[in-house]
N, C-alpha and C positions, 0 to 999 in steps of 0.2 A: 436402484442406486441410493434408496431415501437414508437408511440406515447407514451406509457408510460414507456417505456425505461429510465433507468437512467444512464448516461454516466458520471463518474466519474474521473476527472485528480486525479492522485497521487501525488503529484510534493512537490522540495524542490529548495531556493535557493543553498544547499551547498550538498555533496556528503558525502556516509557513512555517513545519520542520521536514516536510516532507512527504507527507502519508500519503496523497494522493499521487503522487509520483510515483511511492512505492506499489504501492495499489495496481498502478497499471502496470508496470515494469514484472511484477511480481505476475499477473494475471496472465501476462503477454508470455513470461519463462515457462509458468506449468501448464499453460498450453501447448507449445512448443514442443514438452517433451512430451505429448499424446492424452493429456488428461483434461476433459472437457471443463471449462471453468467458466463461472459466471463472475464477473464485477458490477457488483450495487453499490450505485451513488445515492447512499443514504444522505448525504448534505444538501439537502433540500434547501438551504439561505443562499448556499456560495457554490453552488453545483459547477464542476470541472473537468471530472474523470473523462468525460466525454474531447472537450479539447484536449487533453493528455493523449486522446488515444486517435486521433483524429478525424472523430466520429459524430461531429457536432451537426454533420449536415446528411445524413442520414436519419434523424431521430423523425420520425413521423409518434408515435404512440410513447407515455413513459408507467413509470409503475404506478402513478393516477389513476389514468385510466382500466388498468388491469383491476385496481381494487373499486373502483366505480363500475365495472364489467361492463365498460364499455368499448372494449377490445379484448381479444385473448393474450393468454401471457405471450405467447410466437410472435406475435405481431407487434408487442412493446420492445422484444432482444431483438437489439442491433448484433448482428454477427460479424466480426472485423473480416474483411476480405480476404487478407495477407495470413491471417491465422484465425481460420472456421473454429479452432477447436474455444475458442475464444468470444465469451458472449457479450455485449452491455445493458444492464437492465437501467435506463435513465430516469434519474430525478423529475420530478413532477415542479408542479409550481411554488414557488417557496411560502403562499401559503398555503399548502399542506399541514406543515408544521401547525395550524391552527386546530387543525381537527384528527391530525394522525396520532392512532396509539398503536401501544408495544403490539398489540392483538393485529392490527396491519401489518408489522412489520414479519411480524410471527406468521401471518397467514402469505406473505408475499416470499418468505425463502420457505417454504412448506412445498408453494407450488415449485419454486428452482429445484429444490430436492430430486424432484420425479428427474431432472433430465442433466444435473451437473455433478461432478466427483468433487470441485472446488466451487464453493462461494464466499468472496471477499466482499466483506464489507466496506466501503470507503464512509466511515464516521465522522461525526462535524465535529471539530477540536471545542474543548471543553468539556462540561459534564451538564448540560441543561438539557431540555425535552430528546430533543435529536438525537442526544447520549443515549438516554434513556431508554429512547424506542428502538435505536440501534442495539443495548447488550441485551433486550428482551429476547430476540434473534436468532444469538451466536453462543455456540459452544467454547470457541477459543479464542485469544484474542491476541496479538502485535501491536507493542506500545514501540512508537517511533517516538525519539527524540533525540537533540542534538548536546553537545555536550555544552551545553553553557546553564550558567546556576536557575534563571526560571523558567525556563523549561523544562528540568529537570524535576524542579522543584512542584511543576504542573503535572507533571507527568506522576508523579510518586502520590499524588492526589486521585489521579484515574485509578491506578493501580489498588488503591484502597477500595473503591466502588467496586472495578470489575470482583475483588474477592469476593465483597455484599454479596453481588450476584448469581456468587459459585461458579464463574469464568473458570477454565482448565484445562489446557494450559496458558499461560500469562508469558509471552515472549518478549525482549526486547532487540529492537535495531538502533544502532546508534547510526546517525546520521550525518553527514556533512562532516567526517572527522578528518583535521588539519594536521597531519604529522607533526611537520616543526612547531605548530603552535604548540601540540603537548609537549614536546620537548624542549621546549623555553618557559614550559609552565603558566604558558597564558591563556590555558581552555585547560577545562575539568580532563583529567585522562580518565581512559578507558576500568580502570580497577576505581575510581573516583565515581563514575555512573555507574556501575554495577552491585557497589558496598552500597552507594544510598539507596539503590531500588529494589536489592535485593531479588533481582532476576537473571533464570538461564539467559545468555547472551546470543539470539539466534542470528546477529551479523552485525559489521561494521558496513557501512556503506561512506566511501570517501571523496571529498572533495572533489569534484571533477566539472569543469566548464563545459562540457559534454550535454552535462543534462539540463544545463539552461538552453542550450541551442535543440536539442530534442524534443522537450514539451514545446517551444516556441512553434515546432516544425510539426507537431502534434505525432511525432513517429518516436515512443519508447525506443531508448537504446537496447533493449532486448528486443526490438520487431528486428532492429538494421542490422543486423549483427556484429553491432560493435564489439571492437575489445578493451576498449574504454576502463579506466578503473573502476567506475562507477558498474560500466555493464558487470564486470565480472563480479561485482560484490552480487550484485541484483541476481544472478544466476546461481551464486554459492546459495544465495539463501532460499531460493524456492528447491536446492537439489537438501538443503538440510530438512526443509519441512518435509520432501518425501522420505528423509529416514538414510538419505546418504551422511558416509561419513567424511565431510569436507571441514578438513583445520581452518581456523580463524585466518586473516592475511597477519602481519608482523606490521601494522602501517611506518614501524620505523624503516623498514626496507622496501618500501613502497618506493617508486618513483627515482629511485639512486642507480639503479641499471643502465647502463648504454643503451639496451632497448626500448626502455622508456621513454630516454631523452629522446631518443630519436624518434618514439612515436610521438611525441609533444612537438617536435620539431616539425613533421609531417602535418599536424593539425594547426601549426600557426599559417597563419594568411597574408601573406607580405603584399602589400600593394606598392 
C-alpha cells in the first residue's frame, strides 16, 4: 500500500478555524466508506484530535514512544471502536517539539504507509518548527480557513511555503461559512476567498451548532450519522478527495427549505 498512500497535511495559517475538526470528521467519512486511514496529531503544543475523536482515554503509547522504539507503531494506534477502519496515531509530549525533526516525522508516516491508504496530517496552525516538520511528510495538503480577512490573509501565507515545498495538490475548505452574512456583505464571499488564494475549492463547510456540541461529546458528526449541514459538507468532501463528482452546495439555498426548518426545529431544546 506504501506507494499508493495518500498523505494529506491539514494545515491553516491562523488557529481556531477548524482543522482539527476537519481532520477527524474527514478521517471518520474515508473510513466509513471502507478505506483504512490513519490520523496524526502532529500538534504536539495543543494536541486535541484525540478528544475530537473521543479517544483521549484509550492512549496508552503515542508516536514518542514509537520513534524512541520504545513501543511498536500497533501499540501506539488507537483504533476507534465504532469505525476499525479508522486509526489514531497520538501526539507525544509537547516537548517533542524540542528535539523533533522533519527526518522523525518522515520516518513515522514511512512506517503508517506499510498499513493505511489515508494519512491525515493534523498540523499546528502557523508556519514555525511543527509546520515544518509536518510538510517534511506530506505529499498533499488542505488549507482550512474561514472567510474573514486574517485568516485568510494567514492562510495565503502557508500557501506560499507549502509551494517552497513542492506540496501537490494545494486544496482549499472554506470553513464556518454564514450565508446571510455574505449576503449582506459582512464576511468575505466565497469567489472573495478563492481570487485571493488562488485555489481549487475542495469544500464549503457551514455554520452549523452541531459541531460545537459533537466535539464537546467527542463523537464527529460523521461517526453519528448526522445529517447536519455541517455533516453533509464533511462527507461531500472526503467523497471529492476519492475522485467523486459532488457539486459545491449553493449556501444561498442552504437552510430556506421546510425541511430544514423543521430539522432546526427538531434539534432545539425547549425546556
Amino acid at each position: 500500500m506504501t506507494s499508493d498512500t495518500r498523505v494529506i497535511l491539514i494545515c491553516s495559517g491562523k488557529g481556531g478555524v477548524g482543522k482539527t475538526t476537519l481532520t477527524a470528521n474527514l478521517g471518520i467519512s474515508l473510513a466509513s466508506k471502507g478505506c483504512p486511514t490513519a490520523v496524526l496529531d502532529a500538534d504536539f503544543g495543543l494536541r486535541n484530535l484525540d478528544l475530537l475523536l473521543g479517544l483521549e482515554n484509550r492512549i496508552v503509547y503515542t508516536a514518542q514512544e514509537v520513534l524512541e522504539e520504545s513501543c511498536r507503531l500497533d501499540q501506539a494506534l488507537v483504533k476507534h471502536k465504532q469505525e476499525p477502519n479508522l486509526s489514531l496515531l497520538p501526539a507525544g509530549n509537547p516537548r517533542m517539539l524540542d528535539w523533533l525533526k522533519p527526518e522523525d516525522m518522515q520516518k513515522i508516516v514511512g512506517m503508517l504507509k506499510e498499513q493505511f491508504q489515508y494519512i491525515l496530517i493534523d498540523c499546528p496552525a502557523g508556519v514555525e518548527d511543527g509546520f515544518k516538520n509536518a510538510v517534511a511528510a506530506s505529499k498533499e495538503a488542505i488549507i482550512v480557513t474561514n472567510p474573514e480577512v486574517s485568516a485568510v490573509r494567514d492562510a495565503d501565507r502557508v500557501i506560499g511555503l507549502l509551494n517552497t515545498h513542492g506540496i501537490k495538490p494545494v486544496q482549499l475548505v472554506l470553513n464556518r461559512v454564514r450565508p446571510k452574512m455574505m449576503e449582506s456583505q459582512e464576511m468575505l464571499s466565497i469567489q472573495d476567498v478563492t481570487d485571493i488564494l488562488a485555489l481549487p475549492l475542495l469544500g464549503l463547510v457551514l455554520e452549523d451548532e452541531q459541531v460545537i456540541v459533537s466535539t464537546n461529546r467527542g463523537e464527529p458528526l460523521t461517526l453519528i450519522g448526522s445529517n447536519s449541514p455541517a455533516a453533509r459538507c464533511y462527507s461531500n468532501i472526503a467523497g471529492r478527495l476519492q475522485g467523486e463528482k459532488i457539486p459545491l452546495i449553493d449556501p444561498s439555498k442552504e437552510g430556506s427549505s421546510l425541511r430544514d426548518k423543521f430539522r432546526r426545529l427538531m434539534q432545539t431544546k425547549i425546556f
